[in-house]
BAFITI-517661 format. One line per 2 residues: number of its first residue (from 1); for each residue x, y, z of N, C-alpha, C. Coordinates in pm, whole numbers. Example, Ala and Ser with C-alpha at 12.3 -4.5 7.8 and 13.67 -1.06 7.14 Angstrom:
2
1	1319 -569 780 1230 -450 780 1320 -330 780  1285 -225 708 1367 -106 714 1290 3 787
//
This chain:
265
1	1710 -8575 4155 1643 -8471 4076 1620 -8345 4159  1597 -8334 4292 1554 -8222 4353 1672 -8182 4373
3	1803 -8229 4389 1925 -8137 4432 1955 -8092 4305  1953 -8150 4174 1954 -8060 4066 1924 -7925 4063
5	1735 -7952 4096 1666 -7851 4135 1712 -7745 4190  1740 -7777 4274 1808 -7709 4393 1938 -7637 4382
7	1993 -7692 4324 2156 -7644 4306 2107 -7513 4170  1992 -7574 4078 1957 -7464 3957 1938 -7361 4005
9	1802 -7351 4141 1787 -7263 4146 1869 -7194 4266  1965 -7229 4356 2062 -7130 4405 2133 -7046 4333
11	2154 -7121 4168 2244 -7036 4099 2180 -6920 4028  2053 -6905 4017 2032 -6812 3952 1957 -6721 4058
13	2034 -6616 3957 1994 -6431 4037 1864 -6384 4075  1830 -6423 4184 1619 -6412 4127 1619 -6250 4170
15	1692 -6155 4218 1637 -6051 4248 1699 -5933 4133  1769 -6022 4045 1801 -5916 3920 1683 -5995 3861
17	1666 -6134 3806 1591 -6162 3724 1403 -6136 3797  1401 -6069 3921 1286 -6018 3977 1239 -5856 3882
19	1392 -5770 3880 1406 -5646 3805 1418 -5635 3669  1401 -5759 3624 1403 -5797 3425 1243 -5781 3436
21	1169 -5867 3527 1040 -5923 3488 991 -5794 3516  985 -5718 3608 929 -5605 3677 905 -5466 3546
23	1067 -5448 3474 1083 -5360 3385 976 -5426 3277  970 -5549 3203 897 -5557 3159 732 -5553 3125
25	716 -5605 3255 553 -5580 3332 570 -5404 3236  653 -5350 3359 609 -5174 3331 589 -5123 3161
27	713 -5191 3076 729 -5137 2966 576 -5152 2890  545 -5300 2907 399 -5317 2834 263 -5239 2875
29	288 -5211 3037 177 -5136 3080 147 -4967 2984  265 -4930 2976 319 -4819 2918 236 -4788 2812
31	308 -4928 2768 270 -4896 2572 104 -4921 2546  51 -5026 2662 -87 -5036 2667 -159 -4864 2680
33	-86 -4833 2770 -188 -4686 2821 -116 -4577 2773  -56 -4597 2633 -26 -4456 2545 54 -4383 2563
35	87 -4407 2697 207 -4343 2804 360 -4363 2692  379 -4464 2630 505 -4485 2532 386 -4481 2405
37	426 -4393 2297 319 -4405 2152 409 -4417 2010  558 -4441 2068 653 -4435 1976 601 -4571 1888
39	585 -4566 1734 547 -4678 1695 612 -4750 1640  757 -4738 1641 881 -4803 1597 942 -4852 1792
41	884 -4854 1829 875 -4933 2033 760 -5003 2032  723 -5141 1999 607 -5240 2036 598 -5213 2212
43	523 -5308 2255 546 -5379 2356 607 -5516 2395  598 -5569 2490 654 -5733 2495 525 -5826 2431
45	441 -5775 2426 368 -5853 2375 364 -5852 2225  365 -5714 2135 419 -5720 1971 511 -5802 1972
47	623 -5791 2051 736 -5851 2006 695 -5981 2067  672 -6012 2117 666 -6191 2126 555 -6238 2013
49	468 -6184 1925 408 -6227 1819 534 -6198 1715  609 -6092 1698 709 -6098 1630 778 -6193 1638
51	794 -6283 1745 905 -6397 1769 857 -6535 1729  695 -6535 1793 633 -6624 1676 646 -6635 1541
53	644 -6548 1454 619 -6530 1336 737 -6581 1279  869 -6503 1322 1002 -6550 1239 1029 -6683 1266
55	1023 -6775 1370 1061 -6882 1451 974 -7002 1353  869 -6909 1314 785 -6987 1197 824 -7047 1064
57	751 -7117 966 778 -7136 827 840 -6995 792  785 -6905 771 758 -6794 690 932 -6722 755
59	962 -6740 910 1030 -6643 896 1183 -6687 860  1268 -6642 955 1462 -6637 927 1571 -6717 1033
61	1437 -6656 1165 1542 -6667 1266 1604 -6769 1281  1574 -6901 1272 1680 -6999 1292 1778 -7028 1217
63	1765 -7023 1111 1879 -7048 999 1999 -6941 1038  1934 -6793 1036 2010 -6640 1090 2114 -6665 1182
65	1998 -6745 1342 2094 -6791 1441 2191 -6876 1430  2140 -6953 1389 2273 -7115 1323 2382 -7056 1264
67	2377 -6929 1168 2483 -6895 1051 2572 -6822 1187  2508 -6727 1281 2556 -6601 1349 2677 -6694 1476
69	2593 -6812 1541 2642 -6853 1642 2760 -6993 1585  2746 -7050 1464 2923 -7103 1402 3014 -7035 1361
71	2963 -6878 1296 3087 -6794 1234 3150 -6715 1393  3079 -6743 1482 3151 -6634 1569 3249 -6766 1682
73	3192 -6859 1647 3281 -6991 1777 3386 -7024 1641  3346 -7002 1537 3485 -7050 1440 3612 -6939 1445
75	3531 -6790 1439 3646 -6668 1455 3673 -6690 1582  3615 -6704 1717 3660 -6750 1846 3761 -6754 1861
77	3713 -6932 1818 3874 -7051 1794 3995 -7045 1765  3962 -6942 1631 4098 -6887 1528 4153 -6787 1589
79	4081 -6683 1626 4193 -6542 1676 4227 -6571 1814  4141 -6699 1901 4213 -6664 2047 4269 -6691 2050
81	4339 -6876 1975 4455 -6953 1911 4529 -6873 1903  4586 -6800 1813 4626 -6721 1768 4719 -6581 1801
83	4597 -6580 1893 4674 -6436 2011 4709 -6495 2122  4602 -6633 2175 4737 -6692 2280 4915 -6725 2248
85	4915 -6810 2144 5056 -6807 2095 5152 -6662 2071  5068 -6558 2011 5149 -6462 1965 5185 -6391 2163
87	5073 -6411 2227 5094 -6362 2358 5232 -6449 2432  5224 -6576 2430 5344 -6607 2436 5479 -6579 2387
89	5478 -6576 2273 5589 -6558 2207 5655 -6426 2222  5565 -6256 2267 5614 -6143 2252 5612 -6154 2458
91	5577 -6213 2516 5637 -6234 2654 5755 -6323 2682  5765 -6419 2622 5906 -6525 2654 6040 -6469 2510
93	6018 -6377 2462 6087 -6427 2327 6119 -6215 2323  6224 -6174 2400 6255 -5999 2369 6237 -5985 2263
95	6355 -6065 2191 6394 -5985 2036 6267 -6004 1951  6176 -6071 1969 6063 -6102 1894 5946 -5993 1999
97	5963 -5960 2083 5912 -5781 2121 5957 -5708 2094  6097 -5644 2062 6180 -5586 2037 6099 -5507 1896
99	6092 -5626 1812 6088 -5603 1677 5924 -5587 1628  5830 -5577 1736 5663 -5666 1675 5605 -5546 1787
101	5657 -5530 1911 5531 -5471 2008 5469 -5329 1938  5583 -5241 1872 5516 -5136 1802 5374 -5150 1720
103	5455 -5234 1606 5302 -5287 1524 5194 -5346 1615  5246 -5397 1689 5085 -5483 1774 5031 -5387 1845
105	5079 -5290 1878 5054 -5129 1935 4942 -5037 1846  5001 -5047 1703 4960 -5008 1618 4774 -5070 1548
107	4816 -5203 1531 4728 -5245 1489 4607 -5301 1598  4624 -5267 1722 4539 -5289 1815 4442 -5198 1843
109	4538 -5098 1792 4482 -4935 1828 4360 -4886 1729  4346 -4996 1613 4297 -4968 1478 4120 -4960 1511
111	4067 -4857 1523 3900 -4984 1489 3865 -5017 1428  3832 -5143 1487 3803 -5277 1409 3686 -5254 1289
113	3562 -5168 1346 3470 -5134 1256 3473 -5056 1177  3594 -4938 1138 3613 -4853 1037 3699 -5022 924
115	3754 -5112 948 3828 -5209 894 3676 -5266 808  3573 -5258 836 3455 -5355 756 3433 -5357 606
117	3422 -5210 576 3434 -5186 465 3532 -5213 366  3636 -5250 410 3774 -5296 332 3831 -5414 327
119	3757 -5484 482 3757 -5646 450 3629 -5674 352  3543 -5603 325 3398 -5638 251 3496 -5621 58
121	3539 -5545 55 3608 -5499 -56 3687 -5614 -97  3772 -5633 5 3867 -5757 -68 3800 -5881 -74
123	3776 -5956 39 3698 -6076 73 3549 -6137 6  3444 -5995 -35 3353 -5980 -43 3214 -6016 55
125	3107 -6040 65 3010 -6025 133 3050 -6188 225  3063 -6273 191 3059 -6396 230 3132 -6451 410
127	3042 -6478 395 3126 -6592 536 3243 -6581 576  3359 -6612 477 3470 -6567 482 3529 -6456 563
129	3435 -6322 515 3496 -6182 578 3475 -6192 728  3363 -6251 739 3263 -6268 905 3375 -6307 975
131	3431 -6427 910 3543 -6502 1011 3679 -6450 1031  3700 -6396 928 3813 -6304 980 3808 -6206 1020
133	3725 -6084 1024 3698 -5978 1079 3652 -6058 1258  3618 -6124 1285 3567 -6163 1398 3714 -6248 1442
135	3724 -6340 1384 3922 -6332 1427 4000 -6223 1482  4028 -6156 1436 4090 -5988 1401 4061 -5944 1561
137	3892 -5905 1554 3886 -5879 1690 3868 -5981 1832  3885 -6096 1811 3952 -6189 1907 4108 -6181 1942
139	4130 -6175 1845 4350 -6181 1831 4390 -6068 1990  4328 -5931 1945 4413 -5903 2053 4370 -5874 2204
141	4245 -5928 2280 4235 -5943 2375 4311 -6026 2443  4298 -6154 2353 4406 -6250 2396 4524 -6256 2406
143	4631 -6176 2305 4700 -6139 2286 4755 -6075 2446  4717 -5974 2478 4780 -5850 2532 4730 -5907 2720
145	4608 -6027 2722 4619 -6074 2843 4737 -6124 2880  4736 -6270 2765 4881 -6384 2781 4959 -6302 2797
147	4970 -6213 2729 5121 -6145 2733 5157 -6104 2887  5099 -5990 2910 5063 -5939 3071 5075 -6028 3172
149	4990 -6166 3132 4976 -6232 3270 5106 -6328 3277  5178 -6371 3177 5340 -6394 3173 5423 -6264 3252
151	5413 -6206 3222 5512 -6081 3285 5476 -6059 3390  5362 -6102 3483 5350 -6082 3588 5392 -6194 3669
153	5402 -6283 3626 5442 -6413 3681 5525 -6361 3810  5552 -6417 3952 5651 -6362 4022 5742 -6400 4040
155	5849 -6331 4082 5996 -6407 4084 5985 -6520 4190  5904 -6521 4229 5946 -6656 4349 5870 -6782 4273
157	5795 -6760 4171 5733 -6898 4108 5900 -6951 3992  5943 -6819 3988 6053 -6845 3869 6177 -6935 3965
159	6196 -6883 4096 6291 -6951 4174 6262 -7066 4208  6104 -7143 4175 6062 -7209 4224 6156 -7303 4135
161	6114 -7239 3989 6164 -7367 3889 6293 -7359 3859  6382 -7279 3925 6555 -7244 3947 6592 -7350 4046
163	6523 -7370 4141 6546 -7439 4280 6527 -7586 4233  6436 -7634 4158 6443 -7780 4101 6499 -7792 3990
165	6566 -7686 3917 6648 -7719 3813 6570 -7797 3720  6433 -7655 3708 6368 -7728 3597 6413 -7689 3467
167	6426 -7751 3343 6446 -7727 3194 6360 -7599 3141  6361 -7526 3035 6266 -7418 3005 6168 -7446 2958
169	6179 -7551 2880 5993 -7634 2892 5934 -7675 2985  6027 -7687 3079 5914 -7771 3205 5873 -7646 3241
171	5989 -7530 3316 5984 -7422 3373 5798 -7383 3311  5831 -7367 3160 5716 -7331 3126 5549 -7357 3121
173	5549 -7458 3127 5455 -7605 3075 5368 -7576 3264  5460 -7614 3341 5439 -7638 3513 5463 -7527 3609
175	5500 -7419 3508 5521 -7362 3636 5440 -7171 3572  5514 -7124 3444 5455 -7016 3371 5290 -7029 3320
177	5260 -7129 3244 5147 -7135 3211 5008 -7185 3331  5056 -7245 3403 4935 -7251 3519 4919 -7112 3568
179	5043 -7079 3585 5018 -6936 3688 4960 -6811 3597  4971 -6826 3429 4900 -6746 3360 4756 -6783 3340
181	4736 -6914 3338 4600 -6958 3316 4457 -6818 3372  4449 -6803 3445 4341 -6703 3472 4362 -6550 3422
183	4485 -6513 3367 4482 -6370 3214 4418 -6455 3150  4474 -6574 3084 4440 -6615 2943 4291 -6612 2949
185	4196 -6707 3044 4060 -6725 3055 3983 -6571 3044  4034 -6483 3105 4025 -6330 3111 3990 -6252 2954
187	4088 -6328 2941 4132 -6255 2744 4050 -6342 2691  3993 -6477 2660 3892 -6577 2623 3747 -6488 2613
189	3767 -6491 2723 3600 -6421 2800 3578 -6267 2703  3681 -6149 2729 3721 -6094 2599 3693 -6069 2511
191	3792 -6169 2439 3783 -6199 2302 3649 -6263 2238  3578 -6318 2311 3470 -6411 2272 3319 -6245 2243
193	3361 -6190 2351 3263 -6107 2353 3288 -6018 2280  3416 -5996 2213 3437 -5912 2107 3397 -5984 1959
195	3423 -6103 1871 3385 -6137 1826 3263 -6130 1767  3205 -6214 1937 2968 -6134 1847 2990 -6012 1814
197	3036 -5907 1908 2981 -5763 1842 3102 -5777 1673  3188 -5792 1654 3210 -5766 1557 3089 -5818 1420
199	3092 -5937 1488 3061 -5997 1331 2900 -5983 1306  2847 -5922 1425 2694 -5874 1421 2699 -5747 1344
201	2810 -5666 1384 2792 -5520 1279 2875 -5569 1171  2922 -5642 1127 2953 -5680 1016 2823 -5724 938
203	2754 -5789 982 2653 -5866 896 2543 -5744 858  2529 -5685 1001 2446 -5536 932 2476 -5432 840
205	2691 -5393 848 2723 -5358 746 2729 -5380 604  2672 -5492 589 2700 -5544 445 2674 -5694 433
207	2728 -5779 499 2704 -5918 466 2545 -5978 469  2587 -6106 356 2447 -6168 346 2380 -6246 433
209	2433 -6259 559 2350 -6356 606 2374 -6332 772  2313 -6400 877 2338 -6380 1006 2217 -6315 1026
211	2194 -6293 1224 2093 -6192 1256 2118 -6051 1270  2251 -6005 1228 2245 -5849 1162 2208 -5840 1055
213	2209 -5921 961 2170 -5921 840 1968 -5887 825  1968 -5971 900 1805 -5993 933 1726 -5851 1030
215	1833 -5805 1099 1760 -5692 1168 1716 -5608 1094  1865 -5563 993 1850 -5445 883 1771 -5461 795
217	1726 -5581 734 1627 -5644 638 1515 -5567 692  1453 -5640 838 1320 -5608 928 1323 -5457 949
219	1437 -5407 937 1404 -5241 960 1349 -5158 843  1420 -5231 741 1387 -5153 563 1234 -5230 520
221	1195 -5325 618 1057 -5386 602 939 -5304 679  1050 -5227 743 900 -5167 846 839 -5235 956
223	904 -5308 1021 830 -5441 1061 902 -5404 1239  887 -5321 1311 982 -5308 1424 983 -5429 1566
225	860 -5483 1570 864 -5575 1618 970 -5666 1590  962 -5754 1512 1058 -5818 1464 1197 -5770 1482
227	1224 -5643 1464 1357 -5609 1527 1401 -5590 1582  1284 -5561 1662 1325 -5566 1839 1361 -5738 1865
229	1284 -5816 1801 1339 -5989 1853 1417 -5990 1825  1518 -5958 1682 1679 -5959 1665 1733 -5878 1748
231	1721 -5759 1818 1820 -5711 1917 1800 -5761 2039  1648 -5810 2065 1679 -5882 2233 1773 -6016 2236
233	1726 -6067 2097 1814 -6212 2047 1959 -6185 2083  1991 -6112 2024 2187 -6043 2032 2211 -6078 2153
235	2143 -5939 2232 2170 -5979 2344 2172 -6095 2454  2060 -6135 2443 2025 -6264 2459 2169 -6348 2466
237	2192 -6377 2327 2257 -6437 2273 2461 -6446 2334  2458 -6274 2343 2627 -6220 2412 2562 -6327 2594
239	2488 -6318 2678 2478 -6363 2781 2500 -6517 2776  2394 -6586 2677 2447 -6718 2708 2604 -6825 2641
241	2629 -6717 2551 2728 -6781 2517 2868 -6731 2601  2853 -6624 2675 2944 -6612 2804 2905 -6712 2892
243	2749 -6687 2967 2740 -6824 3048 2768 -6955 3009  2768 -6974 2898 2849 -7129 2822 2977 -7142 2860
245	3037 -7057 2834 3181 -7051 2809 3233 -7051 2953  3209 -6994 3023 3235 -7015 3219 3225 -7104 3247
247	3067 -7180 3200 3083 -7306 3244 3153 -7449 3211  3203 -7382 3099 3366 -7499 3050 3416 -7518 3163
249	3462 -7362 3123 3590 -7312 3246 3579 -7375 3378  3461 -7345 3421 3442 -7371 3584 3455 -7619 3579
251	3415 -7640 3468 3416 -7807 3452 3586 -7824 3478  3632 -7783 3374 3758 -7835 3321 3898 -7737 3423
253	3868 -7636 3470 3963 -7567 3561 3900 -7463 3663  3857 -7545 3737 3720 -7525 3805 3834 -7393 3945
255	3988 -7376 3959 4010 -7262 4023 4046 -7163 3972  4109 -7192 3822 4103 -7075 3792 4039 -6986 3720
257	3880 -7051 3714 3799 -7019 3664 3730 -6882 3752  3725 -6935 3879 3712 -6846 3991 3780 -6720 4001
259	3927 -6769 3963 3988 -6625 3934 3999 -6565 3802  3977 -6598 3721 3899 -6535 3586 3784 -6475 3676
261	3646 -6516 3728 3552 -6501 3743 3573 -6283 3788  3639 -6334 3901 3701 -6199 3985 3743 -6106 3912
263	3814 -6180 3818 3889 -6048 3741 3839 -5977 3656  3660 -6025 3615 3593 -5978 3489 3492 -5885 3594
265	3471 -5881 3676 3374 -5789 3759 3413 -5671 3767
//
């Protein structure tokens, strides 16, 4: 139990999380001594009765969170799928670049959030739009890593698999895809973080449910506390589900997680 301990607390940042606690101390002192009088800005202390309150019978937040944190690991799933394969296919496959890199040029280039209003149109308010609009903006992080980190591959890993007279599946399987493994995790990391923000301003643009849904509610309520707990939540929320997601990475491909790690700094 104490090397648990121990190993917990080496890993965490105590002299950033010294400068979280510190800013906060100050912000409340602030708002205590009039110094901040903005009344749409609580303090940490409004807002942690705000956090009581929703967390309560009466309020949203959990149901909000539950809806916000499956529609965005389901769009995840779907667009990184998705753009990993297509990343393959427009790196190993010319004539299938030849014919596609323009449009993927095109439609990458698009923003995603002028697109809300027109997936809301066809799809309508529901779940549905969340997951594909949050797809959408997963597809091409992933996309345009795989792709990249195939083409960088070096010629001496390619001679490697010339020199054993490996087949083009093996070539690929043992020798292309390990050595891409840390783009792809890159584009994961990405894509994942593109996702929340999409489908958070999606839910504030229009959809029924989620904690964008709930912020904009609490704002047309007057209630700013409370909306400050949905935006610290967000955030909140983009941190640990990156720190989740590393720590797959670091279980299950614990080196090239490391070099993912490097490459996102």
């Amino acid at each position: 139990m104490g090397a648990v301990v121990k190993r917990i607390a080496a890993a965490v940042n105590w002299p950033g999380l010294g400068v979280i606690v510190a800013l906060v101390v100050i912000w409340q002192l602030m708002v205590t001594a009039h110094v901040i009088s903005y009344s749409s800005l609580p303090g940490p202390a409004g807002i942690w009765r705000g956090f009581r309150y929703l967390t309560g019978p009466a309020g949203g937040l959990p149901s909000a969170l539950y809806h916000t944190v499956c529609v965005v690991l389901l769009a995840w799933v779907i667009g990184a799928s998705a753009g990993g394969i297509a990343g393959l296919l427009l790196a190993l496959n010319a004539t299938v670049a030849s014919w596609t890199i323009a449009t993927v040029d095109l439609l990458r280039s698009l923003p995603i959030v002028a697109l809300i209003p027109i997936a809301i149109l066809i799809w309508g308010t529901g779940s549905e739009t969340e997951v594909i609009l949050g797809a959408y903006a997963a597809l091409w992080p992933m996309l345009v890593n795989t792709a990249a980190g195939i083409r960088g591959v070096t010629p001496r890993l390619r001679d490697v698999a010339l020199t054993f007279r490996l087949t083009r599946r093996a070539t690929l399987t043992k020798i292309v895809l390990p050595a891409t493994s840390g783009a792809m995790l890159v584009g994961a990391r990405l894509a994942l973080a593109g996702t929340l923000v999409i489908c958070v301003v999606s839910e504030m643009l229009g959809l029924q449910s989620g904690v964008g849904n709930q912020l904009v509610l609490e704002q047309s309520a007057m209630e700013p506390a409370r909306m400050w707990v949905y935006v610290l939540l967000i955030g909140t929320l983009g941190v640990i589900v990156n720190a989740g997601l590393v720590r797959v990475f670091r279980i299950l491909l614990p080196g090239v997680a490391e070099i993912s790690d490097r490459s996102t700094r």
